[in-house]
Chimera marker file (.cmm) of the C-alpha trace (Angstrom):
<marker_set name="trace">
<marker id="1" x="0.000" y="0.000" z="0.000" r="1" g="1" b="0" radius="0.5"/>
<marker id="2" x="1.294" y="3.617" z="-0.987" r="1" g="1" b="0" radius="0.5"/>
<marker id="3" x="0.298" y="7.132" z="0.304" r="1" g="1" b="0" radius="0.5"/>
<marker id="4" x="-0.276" y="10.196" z="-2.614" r="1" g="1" b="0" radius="0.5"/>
<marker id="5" x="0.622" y="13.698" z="-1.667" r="1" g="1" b="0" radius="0.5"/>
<marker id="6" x="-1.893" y="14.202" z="0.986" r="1" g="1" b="0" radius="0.5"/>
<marker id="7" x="-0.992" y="10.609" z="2.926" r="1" g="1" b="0" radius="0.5"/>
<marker id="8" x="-4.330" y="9.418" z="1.626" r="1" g="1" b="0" radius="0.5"/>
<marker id="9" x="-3.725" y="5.596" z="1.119" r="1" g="1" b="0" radius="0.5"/>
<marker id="10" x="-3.745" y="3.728" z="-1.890" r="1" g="1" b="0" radius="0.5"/>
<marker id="11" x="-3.042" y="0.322" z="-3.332" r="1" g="1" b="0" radius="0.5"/>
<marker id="12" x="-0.157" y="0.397" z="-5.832" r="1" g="1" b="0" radius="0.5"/>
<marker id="13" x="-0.756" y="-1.572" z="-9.271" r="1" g="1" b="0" radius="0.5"/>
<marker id="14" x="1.623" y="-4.327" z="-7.651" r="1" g="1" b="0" radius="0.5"/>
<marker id="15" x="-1.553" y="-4.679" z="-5.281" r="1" g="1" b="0" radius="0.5"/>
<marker id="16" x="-4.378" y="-4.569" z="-7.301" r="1" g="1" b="0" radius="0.5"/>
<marker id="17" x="-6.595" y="-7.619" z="-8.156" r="1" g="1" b="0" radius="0.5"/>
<marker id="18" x="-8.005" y="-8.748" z="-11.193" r="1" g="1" b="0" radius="0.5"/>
<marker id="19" x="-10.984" y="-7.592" z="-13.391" r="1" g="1" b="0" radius="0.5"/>
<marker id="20" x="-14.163" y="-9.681" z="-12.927" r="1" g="1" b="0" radius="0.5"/>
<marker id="21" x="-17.452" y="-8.970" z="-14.069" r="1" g="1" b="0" radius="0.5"/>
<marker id="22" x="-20.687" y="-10.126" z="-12.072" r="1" g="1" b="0" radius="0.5"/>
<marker id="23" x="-24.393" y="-9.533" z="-12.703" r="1" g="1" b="0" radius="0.5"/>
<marker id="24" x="-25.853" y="-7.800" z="-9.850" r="1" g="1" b="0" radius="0.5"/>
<marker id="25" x="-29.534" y="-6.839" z="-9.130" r="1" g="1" b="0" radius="0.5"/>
<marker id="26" x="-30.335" y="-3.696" z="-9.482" r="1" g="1" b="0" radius="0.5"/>
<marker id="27" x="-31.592" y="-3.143" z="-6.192" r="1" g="1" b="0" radius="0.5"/>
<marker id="28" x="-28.451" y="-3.923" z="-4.529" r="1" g="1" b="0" radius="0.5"/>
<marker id="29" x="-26.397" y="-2.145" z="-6.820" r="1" g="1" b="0" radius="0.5"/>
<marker id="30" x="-28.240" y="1.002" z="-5.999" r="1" g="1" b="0" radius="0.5"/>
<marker id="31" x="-28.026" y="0.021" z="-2.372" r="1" g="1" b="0" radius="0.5"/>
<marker id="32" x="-24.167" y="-0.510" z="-3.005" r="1" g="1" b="0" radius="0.5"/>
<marker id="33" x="-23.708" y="3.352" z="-4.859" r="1" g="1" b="0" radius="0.5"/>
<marker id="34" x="-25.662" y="4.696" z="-2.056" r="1" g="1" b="0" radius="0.5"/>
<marker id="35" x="-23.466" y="3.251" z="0.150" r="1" g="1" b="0" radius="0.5"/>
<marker id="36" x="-20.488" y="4.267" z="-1.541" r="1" g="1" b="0" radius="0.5"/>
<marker id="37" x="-21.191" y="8.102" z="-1.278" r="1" g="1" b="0" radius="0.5"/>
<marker id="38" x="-20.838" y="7.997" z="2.530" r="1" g="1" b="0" radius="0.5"/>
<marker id="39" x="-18.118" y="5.858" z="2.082" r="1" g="1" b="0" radius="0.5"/>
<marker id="40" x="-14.156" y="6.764" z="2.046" r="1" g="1" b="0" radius="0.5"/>
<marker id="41" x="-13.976" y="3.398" z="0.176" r="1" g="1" b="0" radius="0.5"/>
<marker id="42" x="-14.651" y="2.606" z="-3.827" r="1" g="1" b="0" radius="0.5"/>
<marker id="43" x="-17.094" y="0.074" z="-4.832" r="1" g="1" b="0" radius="0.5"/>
<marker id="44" x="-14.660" y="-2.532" z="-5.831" r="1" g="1" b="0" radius="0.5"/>
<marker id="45" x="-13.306" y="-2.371" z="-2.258" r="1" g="1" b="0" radius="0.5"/>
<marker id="46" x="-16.547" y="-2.576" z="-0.540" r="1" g="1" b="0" radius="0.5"/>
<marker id="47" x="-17.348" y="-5.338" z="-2.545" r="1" g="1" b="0" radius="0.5"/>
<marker id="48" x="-14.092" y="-6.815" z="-1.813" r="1" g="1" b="0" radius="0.5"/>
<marker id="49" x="-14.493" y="-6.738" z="2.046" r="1" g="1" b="0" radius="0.5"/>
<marker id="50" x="-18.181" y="-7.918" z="1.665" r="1" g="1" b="0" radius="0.5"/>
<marker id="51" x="-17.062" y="-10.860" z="-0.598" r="1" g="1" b="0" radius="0.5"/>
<marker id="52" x="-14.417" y="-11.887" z="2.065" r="1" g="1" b="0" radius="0.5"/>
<marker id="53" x="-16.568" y="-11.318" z="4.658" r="1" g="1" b="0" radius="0.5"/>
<marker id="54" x="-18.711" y="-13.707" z="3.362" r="1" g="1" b="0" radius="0.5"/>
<marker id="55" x="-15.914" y="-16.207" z="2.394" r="1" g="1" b="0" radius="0.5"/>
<marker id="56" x="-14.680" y="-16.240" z="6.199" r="1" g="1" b="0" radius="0.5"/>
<marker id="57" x="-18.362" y="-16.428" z="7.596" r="1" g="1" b="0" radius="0.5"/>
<marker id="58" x="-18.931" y="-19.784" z="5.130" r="1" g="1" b="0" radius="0.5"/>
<marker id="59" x="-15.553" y="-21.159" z="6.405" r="1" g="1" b="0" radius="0.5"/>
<marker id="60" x="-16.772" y="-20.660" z="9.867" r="1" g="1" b="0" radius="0.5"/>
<marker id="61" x="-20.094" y="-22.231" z="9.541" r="1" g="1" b="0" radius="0.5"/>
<marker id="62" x="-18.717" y="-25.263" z="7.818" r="1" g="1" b="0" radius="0.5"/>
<marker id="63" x="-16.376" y="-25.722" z="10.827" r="1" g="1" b="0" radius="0.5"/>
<marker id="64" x="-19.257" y="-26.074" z="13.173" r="1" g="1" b="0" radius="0.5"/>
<marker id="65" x="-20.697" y="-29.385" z="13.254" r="1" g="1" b="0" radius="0.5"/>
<marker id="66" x="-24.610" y="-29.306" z="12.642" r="1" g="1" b="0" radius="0.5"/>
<marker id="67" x="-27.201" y="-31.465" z="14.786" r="1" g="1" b="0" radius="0.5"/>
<marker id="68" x="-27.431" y="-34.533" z="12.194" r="1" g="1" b="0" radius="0.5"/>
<marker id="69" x="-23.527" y="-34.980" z="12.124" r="1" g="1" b="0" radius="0.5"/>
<marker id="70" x="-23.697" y="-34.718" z="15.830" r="1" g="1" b="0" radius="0.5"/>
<marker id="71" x="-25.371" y="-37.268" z="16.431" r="1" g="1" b="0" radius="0.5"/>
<marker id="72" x="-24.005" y="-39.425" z="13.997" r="1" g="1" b="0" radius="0.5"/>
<marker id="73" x="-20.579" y="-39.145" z="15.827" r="1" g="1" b="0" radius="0.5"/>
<marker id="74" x="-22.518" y="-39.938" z="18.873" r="1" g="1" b="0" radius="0.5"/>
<marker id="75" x="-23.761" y="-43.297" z="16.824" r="1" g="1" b="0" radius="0.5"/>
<marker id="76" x="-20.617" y="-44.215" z="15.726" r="1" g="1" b="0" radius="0.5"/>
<marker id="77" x="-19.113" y="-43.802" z="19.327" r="1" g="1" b="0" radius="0.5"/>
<marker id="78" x="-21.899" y="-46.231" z="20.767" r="1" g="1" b="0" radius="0.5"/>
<marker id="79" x="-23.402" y="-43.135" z="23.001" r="1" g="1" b="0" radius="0.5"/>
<marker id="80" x="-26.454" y="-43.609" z="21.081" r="1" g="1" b="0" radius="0.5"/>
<marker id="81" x="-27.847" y="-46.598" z="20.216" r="1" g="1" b="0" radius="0.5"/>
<marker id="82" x="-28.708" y="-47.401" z="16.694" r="1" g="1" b="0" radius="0.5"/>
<marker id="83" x="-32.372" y="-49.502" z="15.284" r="1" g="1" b="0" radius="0.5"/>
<marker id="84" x="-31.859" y="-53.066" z="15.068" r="1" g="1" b="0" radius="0.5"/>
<marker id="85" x="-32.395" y="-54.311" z="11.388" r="1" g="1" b="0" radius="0.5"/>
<marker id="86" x="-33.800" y="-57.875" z="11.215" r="1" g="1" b="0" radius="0.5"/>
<marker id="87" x="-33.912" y="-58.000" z="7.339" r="1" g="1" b="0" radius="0.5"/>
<marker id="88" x="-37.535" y="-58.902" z="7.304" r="1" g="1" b="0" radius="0.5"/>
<marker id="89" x="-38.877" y="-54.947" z="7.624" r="1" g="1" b="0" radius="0.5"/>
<marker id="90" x="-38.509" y="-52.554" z="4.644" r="1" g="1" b="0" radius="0.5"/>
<marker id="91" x="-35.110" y="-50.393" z="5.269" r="1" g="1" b="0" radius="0.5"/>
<marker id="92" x="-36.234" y="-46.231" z="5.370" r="1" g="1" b="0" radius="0.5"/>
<marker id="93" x="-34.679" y="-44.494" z="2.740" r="1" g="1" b="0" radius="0.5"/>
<marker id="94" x="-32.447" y="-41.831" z="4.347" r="1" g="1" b="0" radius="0.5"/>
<marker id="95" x="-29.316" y="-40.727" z="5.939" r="1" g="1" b="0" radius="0.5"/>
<marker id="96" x="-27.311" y="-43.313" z="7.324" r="1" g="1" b="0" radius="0.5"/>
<marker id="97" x="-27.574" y="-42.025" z="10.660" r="1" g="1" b="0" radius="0.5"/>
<marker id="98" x="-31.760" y="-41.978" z="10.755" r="1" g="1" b="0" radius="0.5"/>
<marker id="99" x="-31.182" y="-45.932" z="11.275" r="1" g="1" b="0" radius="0.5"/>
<link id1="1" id2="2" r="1" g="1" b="0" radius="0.2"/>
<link id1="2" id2="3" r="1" g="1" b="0" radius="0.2"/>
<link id1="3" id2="4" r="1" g="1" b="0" radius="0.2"/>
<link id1="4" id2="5" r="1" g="1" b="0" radius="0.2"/>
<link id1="5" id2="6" r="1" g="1" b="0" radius="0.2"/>
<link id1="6" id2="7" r="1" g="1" b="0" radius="0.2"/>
<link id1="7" id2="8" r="1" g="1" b="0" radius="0.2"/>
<link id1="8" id2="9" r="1" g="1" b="0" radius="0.2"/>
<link id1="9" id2="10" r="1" g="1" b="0" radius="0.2"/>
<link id1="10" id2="11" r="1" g="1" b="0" radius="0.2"/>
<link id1="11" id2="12" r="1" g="1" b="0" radius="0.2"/>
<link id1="12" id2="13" r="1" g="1" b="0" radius="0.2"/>
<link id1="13" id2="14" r="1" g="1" b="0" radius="0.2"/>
<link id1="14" id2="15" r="1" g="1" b="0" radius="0.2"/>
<link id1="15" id2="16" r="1" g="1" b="0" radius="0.2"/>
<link id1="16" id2="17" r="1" g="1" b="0" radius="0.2"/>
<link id1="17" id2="18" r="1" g="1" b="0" radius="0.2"/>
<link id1="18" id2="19" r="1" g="1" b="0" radius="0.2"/>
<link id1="19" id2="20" r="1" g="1" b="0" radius="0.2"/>
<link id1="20" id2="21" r="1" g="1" b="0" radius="0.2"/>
<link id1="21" id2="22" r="1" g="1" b="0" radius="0.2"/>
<link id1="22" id2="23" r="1" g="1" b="0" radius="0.2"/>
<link id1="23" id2="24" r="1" g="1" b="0" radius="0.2"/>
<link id1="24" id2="25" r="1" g="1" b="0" radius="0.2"/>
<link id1="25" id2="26" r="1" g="1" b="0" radius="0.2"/>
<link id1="26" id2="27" r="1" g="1" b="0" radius="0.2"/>
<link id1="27" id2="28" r="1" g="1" b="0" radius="0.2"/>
<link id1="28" id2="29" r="1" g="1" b="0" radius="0.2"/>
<link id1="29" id2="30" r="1" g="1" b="0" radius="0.2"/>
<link id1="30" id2="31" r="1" g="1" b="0" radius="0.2"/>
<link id1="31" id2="32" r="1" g="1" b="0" radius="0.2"/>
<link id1="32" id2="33" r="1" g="1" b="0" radius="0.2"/>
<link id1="33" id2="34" r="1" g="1" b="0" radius="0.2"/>
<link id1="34" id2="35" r="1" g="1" b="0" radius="0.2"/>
<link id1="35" id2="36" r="1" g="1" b="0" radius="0.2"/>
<link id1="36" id2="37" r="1" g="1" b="0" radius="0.2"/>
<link id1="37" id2="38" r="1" g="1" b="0" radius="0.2"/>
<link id1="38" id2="39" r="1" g="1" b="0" radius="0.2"/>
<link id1="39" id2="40" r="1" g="1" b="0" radius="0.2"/>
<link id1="40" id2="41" r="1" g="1" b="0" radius="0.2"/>
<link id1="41" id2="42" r="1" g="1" b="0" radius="0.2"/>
<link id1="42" id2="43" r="1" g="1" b="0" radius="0.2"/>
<link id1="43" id2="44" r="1" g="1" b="0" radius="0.2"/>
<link id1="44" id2="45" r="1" g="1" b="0" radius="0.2"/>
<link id1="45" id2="46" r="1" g="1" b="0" radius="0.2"/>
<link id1="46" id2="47" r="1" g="1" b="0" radius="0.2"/>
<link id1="47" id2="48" r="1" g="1" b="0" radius="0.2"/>
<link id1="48" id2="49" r="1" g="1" b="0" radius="0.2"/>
<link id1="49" id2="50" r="1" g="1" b="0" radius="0.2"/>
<link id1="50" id2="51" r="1" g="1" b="0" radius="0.2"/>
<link id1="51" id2="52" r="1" g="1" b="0" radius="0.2"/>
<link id1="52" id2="53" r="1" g="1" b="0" radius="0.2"/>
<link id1="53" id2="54" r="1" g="1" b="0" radius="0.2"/>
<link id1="54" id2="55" r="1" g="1" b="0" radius="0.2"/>
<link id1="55" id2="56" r="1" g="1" b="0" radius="0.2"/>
<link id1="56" id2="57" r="1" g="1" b="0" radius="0.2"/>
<link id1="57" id2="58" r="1" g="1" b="0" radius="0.2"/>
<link id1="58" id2="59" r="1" g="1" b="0" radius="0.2"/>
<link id1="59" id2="60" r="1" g="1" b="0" radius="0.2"/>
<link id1="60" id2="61" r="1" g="1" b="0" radius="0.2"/>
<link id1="61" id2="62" r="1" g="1" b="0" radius="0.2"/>
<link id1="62" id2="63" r="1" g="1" b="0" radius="0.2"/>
<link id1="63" id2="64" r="1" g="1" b="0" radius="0.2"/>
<link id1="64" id2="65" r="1" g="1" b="0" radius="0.2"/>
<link id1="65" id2="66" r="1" g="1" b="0" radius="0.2"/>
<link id1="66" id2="67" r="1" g="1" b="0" radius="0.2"/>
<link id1="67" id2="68" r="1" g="1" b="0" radius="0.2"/>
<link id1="68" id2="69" r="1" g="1" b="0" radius="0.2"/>
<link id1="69" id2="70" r="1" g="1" b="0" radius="0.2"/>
<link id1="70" id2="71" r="1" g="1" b="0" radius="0.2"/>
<link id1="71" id2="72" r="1" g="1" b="0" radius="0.2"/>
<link id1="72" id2="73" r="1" g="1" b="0" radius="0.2"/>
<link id1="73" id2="74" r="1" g="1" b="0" radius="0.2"/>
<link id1="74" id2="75" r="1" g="1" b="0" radius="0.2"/>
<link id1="75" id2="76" r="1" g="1" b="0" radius="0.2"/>
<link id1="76" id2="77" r="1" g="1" b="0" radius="0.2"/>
<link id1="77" id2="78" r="1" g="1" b="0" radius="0.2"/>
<link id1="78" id2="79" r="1" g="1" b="0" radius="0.2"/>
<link id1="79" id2="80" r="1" g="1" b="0" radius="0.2"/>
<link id1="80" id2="81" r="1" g="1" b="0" radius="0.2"/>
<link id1="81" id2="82" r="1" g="1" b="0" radius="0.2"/>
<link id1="82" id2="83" r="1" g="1" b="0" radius="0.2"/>
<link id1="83" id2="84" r="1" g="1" b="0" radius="0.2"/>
<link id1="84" id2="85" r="1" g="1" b="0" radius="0.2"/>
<link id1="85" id2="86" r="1" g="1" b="0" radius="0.2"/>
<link id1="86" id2="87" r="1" g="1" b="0" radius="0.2"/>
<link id1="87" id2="88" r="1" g="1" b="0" radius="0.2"/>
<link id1="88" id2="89" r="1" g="1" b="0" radius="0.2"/>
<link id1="89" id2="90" r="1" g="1" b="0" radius="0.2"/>
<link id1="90" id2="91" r="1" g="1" b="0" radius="0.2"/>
<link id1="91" id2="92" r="1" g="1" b="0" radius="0.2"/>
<link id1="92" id2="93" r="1" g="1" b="0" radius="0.2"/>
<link id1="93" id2="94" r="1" g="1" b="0" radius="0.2"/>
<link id1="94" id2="95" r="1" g="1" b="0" radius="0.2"/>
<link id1="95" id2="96" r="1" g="1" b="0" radius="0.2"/>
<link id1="96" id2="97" r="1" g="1" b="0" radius="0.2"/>
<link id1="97" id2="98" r="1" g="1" b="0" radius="0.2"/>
<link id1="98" id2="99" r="1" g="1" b="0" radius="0.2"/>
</marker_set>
């Protein structure tokens, strides 16, 4: 990152990312100008931070376990105890875990 005259910050070209184009309602892309009028920051950084924002929120969430894969650790550890299949009953369609 560089500073101009005035110590205002900048990325350098070294810094800068690529050129993408996205389609983007128009609703939120008036929300996003609106935004960027109060903002000190452009609209390719504000969608930048909202983008990894995102990307480090969905990283997160897959990290925590949900309820179903809970409890299928707590099957597979014996805590709790799985149906009994006798072969003669018609086997539920379903996640391995529902047995």
């Amino acid at each position: 990152m560089s500073r101009d005259a005035q110590g205002v910050a900048y990325h350098s070209v070294q810094t800068m990312g690529r050129r993408i184009s996205v389609y983007i309602d128009d609703d939120v892309l008036d929300a996003l100008n609106a935004h960027t009028q109060a903002s000190p920051l452009s609209r390719s950084e504000l969608v930048g931070v909202a983008v990894r924002r995102f990307l480090r929120d969905e990283r997160r969430r897959a990290r925590t376990p949900n309820p179903t894969t809970q409890l299928a650790k707590r099957i597979a550890q014996g805590d709790v105890p799985s149906r009994k299949l006798d072969g003669r009953t018609r086997v539920r369609v379903g996640a391995p875990w529902d047995n």
